[in-house]
C-alpha positions, 0 to 999 in steps of 0.5 A, a space after each residue: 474772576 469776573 467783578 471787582 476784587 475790593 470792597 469800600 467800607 464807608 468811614 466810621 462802619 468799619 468792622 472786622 471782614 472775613 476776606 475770601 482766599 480766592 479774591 485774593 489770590 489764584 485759589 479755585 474755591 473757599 469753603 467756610 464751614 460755620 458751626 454753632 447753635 440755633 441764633 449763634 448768628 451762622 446765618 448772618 455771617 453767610 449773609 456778610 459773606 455772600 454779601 462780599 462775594 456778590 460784590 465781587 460780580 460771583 453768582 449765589 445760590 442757596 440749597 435751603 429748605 427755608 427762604 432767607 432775606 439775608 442772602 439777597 434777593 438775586 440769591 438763586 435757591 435750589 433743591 438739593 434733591 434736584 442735584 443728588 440723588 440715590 445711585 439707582 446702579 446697584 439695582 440695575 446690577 443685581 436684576 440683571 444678575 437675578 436675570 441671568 441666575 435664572 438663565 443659568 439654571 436652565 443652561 445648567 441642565 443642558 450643558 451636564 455633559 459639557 462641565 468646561 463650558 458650564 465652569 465658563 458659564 458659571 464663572 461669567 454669572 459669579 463676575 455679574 455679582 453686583 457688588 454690595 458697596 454700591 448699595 445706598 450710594 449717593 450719586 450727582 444727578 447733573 453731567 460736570 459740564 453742567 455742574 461746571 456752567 452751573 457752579 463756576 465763580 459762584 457761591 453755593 451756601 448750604 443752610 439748615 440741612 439736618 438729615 432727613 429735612 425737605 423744608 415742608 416739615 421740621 423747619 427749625 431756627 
């Protein structure tokens, strides 16, 4: 881990301080989830602690539709759209699957005097079914090299993401 790994809190503003797991210890990465209602003061605890991770030398980055003072001016915002994204792999399975229904059919017609090599045919079409799991899947959008240089000894704060928020419209606090 880069950077100090204590913090000096000056006499008489003492506080109680959520000290991080791994800047204590060889832990690979804390996550703090913090819940609450609108002004329940979630946002000012991520600040304190992005605040005691920047001083220990660790990089921060925001994925919020809103920018926020509170995280510093080095906090790096990214957009969540830029990193996932919706599996486009079903759809490249199942055209090529409509593609070869269509051969097949035609190939059914020439090959009705050979049923041994129509069962193969027909048998190799039923293994390009795509499977329906695969619909709707989300999937990284960056290579785990780059998510690794991208993300390591650093923190990531997720901040008002409700479903279906961009930023642009809906912003709520």
């Amino acid at each position: 881990m880069a950077g100090k790994t204590s913090v000096d809190i000056p006499k008489g503003k003492a506080q109680a301080v959520l000290i991080p797991p791994s800047v204590v210890s060889k832990r690979e990465r804390d996550v703090w989830y913090l819940s609450g209602k609108s002004g329940a003061g979630k946002s000012y605890l991520s600040a304190s602690l992005i605040d005691f991770y920047r001083k220990t030398g660790q990089r921060v980055y925001v994925l919020s539709p809103i920018k926020d003072a509170k995280f510093g001016k080095d906090a790096k915002y990214l957009k969540i759209d830029n990193l996932v994204g919706m599996s486009s792999s079903y759809d490249k399975d199942n055209a090529r699957y409509q593609e070869a229904k269509i051969r097949f059919k035609y190939k059914k017609k020439e090959l009705a005097e050979n049923p041994d090599l129509l069962m193969k045919l027909e048998l190799r079409l039923n293994e390009l079914k795509p499977d329906p799991s695969k619909r709707g899947r989300m999937e990284m959008k960056l290579c785990p090299d780059k998510m690794e240089e991208l993300f390591s000894d650093s923190v990531i704060l997720f901040d008002d993401y409700q479903e279906g928020m961009t930023g642009e419209k809906n912003q709520t606090r």
